[in-house]
Structure formats: C-alpha cells, structure tokens
mmJSON file of the N, C-alpha and C atoms, coordinates in Angstrom:
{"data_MODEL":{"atom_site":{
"group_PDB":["ATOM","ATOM","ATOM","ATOM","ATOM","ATOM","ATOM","ATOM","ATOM","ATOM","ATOM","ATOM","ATOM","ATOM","ATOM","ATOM","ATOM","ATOM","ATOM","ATOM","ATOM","ATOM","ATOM","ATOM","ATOM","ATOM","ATOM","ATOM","ATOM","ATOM","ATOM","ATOM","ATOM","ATOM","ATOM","ATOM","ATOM","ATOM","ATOM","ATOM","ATOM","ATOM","ATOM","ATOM","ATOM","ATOM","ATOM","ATOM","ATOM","ATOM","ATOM","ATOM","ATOM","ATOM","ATOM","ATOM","ATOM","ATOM","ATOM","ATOM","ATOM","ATOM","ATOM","ATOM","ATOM","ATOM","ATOM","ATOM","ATOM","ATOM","ATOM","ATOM","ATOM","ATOM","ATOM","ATOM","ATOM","ATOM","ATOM","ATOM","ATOM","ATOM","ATOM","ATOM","ATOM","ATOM","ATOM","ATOM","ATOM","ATOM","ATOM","ATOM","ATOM","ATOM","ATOM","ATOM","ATOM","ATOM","ATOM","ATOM","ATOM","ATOM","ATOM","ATOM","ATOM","ATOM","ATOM","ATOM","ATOM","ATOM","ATOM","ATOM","ATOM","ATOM","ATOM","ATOM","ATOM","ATOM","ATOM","ATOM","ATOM","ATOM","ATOM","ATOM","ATOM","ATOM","ATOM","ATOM","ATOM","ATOM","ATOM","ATOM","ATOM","ATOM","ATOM","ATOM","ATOM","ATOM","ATOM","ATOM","ATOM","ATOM","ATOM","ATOM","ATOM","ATOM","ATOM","ATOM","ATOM","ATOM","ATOM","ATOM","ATOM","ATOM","ATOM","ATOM","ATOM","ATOM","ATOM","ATOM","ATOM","ATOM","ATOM","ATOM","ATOM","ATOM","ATOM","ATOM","ATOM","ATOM","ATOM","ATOM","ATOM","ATOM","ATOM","ATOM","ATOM","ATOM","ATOM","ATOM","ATOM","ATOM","ATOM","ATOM","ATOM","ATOM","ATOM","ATOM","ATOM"],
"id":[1,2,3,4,5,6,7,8,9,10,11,12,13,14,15,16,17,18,19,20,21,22,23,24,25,26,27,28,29,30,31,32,33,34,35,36,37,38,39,40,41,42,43,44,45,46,47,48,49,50,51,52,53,54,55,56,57,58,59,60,61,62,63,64,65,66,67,68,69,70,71,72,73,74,75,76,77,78,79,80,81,82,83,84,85,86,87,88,89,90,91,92,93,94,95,96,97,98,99,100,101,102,103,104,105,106,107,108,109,110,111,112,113,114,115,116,117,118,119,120,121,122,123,124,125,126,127,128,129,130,131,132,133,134,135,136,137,138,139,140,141,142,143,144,145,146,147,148,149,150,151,152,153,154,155,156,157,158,159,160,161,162,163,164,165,166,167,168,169,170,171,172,173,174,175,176,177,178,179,180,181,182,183,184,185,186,187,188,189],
"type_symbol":["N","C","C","N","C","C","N","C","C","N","C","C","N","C","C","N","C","C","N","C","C","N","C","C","N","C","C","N","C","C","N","C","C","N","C","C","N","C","C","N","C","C","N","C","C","N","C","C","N","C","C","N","C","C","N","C","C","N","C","C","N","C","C","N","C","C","N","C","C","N","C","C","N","C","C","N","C","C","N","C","C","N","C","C","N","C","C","N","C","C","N","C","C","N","C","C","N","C","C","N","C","C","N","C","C","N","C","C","N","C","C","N","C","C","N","C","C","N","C","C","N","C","C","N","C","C","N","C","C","N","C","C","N","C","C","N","C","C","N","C","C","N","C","C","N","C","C","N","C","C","N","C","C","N","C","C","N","C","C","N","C","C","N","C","C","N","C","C","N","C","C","N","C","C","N","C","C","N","C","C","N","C","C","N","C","C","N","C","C"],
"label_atom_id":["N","CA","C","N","CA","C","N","CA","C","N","CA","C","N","CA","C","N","CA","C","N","CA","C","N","CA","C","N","CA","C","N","CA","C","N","CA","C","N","CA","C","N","CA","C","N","CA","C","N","CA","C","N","CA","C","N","CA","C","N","CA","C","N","CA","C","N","CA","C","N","CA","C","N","CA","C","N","CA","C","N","CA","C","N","CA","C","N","CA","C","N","CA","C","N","CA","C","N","CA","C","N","CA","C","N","CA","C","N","CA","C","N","CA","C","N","CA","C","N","CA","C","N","CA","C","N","CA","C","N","CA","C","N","CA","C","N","CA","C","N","CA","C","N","CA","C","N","CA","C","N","CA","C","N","CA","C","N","CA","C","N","CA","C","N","CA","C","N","CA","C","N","CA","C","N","CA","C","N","CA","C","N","CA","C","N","CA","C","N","CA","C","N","CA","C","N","CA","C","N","CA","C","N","CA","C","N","CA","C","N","CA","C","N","CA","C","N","CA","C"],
"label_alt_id":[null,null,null,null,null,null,null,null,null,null,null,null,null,null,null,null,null,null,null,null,null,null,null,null,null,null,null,null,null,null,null,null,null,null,null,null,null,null,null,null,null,null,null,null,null,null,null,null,null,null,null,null,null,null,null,null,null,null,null,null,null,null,null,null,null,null,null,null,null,null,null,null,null,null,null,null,null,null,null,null,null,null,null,null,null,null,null,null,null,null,null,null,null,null,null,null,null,null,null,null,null,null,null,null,null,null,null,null,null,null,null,null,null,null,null,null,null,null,null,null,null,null,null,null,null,null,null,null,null,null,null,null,null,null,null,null,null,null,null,null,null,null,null,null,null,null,null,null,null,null,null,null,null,null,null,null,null,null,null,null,null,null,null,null,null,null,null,null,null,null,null,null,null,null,null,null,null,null,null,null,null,null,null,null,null,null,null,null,null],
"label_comp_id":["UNK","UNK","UNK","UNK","UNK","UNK","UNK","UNK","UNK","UNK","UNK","UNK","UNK","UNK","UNK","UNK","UNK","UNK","UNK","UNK","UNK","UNK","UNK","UNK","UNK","UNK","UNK","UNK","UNK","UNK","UNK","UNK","UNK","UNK","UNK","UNK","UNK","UNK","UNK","UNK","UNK","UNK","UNK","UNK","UNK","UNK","UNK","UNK","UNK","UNK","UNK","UNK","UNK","UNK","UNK","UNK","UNK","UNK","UNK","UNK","UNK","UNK","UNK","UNK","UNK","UNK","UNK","UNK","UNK","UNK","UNK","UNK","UNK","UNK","UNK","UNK","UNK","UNK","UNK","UNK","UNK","UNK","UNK","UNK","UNK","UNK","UNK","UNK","UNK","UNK","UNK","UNK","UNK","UNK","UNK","UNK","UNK","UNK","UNK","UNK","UNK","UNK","UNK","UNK","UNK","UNK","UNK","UNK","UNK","UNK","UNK","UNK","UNK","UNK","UNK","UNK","UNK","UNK","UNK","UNK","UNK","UNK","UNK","UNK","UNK","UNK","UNK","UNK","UNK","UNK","UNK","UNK","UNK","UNK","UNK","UNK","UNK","UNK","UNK","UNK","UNK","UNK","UNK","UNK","UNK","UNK","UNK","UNK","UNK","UNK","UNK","UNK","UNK","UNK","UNK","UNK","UNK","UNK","UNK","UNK","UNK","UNK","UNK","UNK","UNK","UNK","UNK","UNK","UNK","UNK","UNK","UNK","UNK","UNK","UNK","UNK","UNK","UNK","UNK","UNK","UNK","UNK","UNK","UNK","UNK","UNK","UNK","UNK","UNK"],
"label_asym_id":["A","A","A","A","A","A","A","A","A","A","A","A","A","A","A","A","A","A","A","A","A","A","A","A","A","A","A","A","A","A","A","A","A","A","A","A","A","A","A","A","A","A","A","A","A","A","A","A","A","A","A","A","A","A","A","A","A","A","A","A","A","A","A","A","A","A","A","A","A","A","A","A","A","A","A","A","A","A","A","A","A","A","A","A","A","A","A","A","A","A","A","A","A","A","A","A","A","A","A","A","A","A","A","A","A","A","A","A","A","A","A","A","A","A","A","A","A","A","A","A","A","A","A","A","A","A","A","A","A","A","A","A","A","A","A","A","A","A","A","A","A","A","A","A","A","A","A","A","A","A","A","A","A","A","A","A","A","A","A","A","A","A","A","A","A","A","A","A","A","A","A","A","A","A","A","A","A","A","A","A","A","A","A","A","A","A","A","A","A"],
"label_entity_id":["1","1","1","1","1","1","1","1","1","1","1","1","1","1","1","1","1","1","1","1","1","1","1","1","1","1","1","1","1","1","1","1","1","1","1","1","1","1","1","1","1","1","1","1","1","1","1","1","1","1","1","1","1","1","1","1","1","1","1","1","1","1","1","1","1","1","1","1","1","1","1","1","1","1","1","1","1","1","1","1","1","1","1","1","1","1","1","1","1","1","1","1","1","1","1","1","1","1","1","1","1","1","1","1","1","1","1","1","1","1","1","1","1","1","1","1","1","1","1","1","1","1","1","1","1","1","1","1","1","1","1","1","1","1","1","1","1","1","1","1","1","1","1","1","1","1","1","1","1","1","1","1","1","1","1","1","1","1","1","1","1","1","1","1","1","1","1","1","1","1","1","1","1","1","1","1","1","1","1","1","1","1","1","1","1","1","1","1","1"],
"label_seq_id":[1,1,1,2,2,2,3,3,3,4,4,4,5,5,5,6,6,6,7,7,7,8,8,8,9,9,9,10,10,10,11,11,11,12,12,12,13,13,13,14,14,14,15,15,15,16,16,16,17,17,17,18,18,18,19,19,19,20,20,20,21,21,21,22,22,22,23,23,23,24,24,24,25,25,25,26,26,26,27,27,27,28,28,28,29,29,29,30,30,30,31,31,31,32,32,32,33,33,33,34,34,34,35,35,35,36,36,36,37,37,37,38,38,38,39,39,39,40,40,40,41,41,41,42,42,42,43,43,43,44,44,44,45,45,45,46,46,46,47,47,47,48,48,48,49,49,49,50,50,50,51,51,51,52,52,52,53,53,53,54,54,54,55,55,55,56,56,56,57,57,57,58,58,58,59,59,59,60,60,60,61,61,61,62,62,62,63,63,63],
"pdbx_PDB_ins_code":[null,null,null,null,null,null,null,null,null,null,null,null,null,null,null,null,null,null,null,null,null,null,null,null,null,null,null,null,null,null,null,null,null,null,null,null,null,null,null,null,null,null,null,null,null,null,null,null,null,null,null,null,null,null,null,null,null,null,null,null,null,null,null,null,null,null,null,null,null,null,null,null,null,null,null,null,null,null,null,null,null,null,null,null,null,null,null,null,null,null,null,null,null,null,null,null,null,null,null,null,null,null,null,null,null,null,null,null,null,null,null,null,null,null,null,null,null,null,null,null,null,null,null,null,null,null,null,null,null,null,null,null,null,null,null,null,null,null,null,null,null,null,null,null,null,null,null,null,null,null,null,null,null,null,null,null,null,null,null,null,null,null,null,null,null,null,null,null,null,null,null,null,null,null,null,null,null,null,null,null,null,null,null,null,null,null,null,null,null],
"Cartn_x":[38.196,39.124,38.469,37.903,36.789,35.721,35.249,34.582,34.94,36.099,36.542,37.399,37.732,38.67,36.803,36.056,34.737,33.969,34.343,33.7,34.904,36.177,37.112,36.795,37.171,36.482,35.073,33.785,32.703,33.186,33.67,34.021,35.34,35.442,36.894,36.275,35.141,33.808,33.359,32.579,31.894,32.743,34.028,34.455,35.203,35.624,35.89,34.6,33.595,32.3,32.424,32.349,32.102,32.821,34.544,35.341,34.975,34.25,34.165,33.174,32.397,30.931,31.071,31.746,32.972,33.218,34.144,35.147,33.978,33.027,32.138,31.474,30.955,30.652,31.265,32.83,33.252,33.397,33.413,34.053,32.9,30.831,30.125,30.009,30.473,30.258,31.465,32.516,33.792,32.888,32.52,32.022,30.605,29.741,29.004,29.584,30.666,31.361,31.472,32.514,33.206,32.1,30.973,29.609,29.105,29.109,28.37,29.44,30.921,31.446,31.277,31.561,31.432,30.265,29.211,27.783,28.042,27.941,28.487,29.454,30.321,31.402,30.566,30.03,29.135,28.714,28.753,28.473,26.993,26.033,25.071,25.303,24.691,25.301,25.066,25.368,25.192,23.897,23.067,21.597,22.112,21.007,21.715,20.3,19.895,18.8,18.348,19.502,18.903,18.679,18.135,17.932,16.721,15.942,14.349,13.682,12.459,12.167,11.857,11.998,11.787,13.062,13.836,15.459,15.525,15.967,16.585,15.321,14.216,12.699,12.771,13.331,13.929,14.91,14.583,16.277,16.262,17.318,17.168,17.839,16.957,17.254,17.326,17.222,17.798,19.224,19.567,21.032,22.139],
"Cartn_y":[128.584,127.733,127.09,128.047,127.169,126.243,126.896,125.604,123.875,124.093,122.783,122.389,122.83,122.378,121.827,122.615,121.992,120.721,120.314,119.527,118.346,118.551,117.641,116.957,117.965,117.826,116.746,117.198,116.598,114.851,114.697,113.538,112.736,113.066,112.444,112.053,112.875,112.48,111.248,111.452,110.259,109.065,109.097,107.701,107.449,108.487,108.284,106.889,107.497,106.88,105.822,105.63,104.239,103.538,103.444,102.628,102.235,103.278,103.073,102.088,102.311,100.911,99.759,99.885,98.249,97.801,98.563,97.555,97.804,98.429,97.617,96.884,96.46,95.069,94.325,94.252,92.9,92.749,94.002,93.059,92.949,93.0,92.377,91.424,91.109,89.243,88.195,89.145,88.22,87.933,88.775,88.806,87.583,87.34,86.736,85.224,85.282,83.738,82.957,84.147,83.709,83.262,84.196,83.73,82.431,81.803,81.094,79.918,79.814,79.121,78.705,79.376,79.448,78.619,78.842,78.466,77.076,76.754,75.364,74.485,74.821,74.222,73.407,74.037,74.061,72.745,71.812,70.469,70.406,69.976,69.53,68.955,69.537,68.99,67.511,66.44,65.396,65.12,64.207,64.63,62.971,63.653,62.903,62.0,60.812,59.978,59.966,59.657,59.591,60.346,61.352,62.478,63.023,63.298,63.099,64.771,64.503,65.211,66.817,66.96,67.977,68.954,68.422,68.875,69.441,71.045,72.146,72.92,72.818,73.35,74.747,75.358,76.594,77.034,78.157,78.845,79.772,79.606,80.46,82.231,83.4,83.872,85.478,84.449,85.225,84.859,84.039,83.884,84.478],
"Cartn_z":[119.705,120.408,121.619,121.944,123.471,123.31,122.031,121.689,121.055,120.628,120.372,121.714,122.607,123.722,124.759,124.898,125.252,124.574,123.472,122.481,123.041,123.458,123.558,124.984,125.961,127.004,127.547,126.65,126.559,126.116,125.35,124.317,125.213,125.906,126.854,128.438,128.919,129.866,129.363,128.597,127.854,128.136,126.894,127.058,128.002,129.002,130.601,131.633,131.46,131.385,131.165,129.893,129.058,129.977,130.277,130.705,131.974,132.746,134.368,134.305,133.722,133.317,133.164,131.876,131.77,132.776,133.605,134.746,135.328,136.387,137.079,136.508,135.205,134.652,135.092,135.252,134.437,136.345,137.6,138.642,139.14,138.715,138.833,138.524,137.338,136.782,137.489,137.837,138.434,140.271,140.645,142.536,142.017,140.927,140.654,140.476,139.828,139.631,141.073,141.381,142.78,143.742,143.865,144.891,144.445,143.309,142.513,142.486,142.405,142.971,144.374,145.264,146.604,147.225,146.787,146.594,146.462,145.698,144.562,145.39,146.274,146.744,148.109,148.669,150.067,149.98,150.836,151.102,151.746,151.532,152.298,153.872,154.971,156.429,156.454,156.986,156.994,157.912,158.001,158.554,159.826,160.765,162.438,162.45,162.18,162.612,163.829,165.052,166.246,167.029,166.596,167.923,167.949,168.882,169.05,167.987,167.429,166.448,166.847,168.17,168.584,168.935,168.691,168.967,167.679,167.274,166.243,165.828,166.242,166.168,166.435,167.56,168.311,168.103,168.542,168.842,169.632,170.693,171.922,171.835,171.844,171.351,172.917,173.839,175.087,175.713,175.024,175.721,175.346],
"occupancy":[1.0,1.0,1.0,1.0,1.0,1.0,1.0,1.0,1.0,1.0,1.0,1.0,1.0,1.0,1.0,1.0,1.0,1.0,1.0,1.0,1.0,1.0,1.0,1.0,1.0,1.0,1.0,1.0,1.0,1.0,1.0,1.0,1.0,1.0,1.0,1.0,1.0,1.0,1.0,1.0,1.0,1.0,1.0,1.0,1.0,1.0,1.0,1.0,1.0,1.0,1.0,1.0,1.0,1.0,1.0,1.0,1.0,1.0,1.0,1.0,1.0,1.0,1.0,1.0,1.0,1.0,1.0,1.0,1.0,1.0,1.0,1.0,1.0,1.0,1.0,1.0,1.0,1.0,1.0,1.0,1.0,1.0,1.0,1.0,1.0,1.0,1.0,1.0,1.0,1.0,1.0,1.0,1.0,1.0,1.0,1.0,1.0,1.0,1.0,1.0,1.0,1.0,1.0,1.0,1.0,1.0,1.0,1.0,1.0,1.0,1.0,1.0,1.0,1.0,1.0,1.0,1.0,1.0,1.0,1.0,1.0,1.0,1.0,1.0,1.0,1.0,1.0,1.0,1.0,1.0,1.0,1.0,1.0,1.0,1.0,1.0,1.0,1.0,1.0,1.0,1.0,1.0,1.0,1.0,1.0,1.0,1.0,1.0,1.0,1.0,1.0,1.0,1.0,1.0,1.0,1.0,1.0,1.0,1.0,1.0,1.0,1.0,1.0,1.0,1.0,1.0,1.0,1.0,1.0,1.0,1.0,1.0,1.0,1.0,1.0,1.0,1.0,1.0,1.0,1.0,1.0,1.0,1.0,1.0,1.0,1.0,1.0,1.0,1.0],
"B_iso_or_equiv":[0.0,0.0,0.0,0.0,0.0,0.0,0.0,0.0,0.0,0.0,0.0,0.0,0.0,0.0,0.0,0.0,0.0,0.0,0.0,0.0,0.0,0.0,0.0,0.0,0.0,0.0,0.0,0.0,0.0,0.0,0.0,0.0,0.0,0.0,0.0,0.0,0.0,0.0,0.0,0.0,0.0,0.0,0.0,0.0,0.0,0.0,0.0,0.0,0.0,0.0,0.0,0.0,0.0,0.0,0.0,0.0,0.0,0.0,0.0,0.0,0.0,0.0,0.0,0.0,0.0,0.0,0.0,0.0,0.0,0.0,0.0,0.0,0.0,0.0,0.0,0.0,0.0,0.0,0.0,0.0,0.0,0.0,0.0,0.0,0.0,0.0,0.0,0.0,0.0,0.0,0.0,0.0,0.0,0.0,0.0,0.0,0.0,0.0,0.0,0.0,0.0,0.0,0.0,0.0,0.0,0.0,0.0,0.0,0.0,0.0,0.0,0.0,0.0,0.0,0.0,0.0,0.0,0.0,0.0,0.0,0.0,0.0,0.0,0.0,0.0,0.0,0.0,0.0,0.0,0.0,0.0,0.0,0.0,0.0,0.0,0.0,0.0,0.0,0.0,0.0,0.0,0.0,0.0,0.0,0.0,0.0,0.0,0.0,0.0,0.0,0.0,0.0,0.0,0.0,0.0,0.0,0.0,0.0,0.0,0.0,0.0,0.0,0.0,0.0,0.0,0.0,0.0,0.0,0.0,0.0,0.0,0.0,0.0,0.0,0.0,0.0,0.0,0.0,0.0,0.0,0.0,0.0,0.0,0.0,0.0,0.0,0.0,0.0,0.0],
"pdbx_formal_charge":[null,null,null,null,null,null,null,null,null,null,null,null,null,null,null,null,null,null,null,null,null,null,null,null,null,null,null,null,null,null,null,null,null,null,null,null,null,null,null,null,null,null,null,null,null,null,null,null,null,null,null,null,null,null,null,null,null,null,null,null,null,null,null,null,null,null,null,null,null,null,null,null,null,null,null,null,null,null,null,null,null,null,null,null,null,null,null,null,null,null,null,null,null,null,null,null,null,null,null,null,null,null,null,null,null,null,null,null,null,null,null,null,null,null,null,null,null,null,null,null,null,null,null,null,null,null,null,null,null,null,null,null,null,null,null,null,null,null,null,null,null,null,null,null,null,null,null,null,null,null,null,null,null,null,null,null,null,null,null,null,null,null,null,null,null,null,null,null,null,null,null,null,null,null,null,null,null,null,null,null,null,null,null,null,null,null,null,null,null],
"auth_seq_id":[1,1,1,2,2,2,3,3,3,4,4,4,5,5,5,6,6,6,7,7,7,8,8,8,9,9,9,10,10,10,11,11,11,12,12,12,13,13,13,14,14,14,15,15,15,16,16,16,17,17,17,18,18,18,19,19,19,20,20,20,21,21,21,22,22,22,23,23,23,24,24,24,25,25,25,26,26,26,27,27,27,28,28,28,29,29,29,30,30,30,31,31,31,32,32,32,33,33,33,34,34,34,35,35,35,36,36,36,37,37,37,38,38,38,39,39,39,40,40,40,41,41,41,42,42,42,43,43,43,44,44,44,45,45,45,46,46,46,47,47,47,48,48,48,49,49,49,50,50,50,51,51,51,52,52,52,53,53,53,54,54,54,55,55,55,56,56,56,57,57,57,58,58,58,59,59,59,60,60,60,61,61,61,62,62,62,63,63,63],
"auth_comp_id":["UNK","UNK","UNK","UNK","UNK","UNK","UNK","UNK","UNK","UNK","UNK","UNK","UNK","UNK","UNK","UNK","UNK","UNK","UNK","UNK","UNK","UNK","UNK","UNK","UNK","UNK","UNK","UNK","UNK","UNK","UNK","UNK","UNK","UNK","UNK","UNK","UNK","UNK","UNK","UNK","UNK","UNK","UNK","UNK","UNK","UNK","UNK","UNK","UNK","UNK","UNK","UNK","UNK","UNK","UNK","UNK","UNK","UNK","UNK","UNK","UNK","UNK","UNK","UNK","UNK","UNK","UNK","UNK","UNK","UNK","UNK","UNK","UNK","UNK","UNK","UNK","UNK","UNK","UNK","UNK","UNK","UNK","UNK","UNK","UNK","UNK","UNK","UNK","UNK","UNK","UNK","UNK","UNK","UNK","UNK","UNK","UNK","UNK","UNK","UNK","UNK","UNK","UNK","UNK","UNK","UNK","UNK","UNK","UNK","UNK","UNK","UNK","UNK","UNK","UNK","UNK","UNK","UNK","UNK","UNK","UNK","UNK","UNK","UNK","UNK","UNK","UNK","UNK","UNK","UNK","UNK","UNK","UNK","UNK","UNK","UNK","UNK","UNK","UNK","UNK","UNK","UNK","UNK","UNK","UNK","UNK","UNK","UNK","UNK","UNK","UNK","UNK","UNK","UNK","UNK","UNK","UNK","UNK","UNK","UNK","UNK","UNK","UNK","UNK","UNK","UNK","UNK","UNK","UNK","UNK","UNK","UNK","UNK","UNK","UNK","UNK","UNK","UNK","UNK","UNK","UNK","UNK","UNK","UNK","UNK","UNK","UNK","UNK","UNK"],
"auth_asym_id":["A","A","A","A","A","A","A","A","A","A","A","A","A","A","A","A","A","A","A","A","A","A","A","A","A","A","A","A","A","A","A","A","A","A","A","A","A","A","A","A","A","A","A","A","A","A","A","A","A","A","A","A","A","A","A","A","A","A","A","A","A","A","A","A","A","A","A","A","A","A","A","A","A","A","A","A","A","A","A","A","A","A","A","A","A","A","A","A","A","A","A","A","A","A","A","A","A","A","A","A","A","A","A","A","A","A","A","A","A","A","A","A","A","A","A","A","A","A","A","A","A","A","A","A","A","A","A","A","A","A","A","A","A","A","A","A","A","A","A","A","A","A","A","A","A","A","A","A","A","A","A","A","A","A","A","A","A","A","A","A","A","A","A","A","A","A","A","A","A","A","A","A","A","A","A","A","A","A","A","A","A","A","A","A","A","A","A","A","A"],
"auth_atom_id":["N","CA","C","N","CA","C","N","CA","C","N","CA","C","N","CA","C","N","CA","C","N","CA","C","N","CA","C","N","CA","C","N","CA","C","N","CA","C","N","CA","C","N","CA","C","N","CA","C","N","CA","C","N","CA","C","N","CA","C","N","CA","C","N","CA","C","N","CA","C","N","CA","C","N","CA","C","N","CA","C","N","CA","C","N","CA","C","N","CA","C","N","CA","C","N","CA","C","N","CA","C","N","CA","C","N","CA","C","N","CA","C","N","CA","C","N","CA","C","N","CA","C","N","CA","C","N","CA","C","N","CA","C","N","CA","C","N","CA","C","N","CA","C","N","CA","C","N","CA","C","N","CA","C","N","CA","C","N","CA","C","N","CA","C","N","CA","C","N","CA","C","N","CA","C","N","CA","C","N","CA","C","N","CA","C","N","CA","C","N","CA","C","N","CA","C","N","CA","C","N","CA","C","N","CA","C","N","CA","C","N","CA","C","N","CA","C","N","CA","C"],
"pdbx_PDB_model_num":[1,1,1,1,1,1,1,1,1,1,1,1,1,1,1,1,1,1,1,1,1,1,1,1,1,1,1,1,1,1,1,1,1,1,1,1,1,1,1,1,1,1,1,1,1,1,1,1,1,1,1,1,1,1,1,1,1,1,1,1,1,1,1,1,1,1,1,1,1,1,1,1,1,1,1,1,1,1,1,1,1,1,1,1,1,1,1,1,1,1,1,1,1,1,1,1,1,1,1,1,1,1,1,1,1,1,1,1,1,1,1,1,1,1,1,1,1,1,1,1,1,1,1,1,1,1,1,1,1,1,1,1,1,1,1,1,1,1,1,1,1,1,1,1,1,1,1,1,1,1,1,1,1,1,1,1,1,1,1,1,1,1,1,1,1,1,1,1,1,1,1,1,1,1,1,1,1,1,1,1,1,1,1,1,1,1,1,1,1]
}}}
C-alpha cells in the first residue's frame, strides 16, 4: 500500500512540476512581449541643431 501511495505521490510532484514550468514560460514570453512592445513604442528624441557641439559631452556627477 505504501508503495503505490509513494509511486502516486512521486507522479503528482512531477506533473505538479511540469505545470509550474509552463506558467513561468508563458509569463516569460508575456514580460518579453510587453518589454518588446514598450521598446517599440519609444520615439526617437528629436535632435536640437543649434547648440554648440560641446554641450551633452558630460555629466555632472557631483551635484
């Protein structure tokens, strides 16, 4: 009797397992969309002609 309630046991782990794998698959590929949307949405900054070439070179990193 212990051995088949252990064999059940073992076999109910497993595909306990299996399922937990799945769903972190699927809410890795969903956090992958969403980043990849997100990504994708992002506009290029618009670029400023007149301002001398030495201006955004730095960054002040004591203030």
């Amino acid at each position: 009797m212990d051995i088949a309630k252990t064999a059940t046991n073992m076999a109910e782990t497993g595909t306990r397992q299996d399922v937990q794998f799945a769903v972190q698959k699927k809410i890795q590929d969903i956090a992958t969309s969403t980043a990849t949307q997100l990504i994708d949405a992002i506009q290029p900054a618009p670029s400023v002609q007149n301002l001398p070439a030495h201006l955004g070179n730095t960054i002040n990193t004591k203030a």
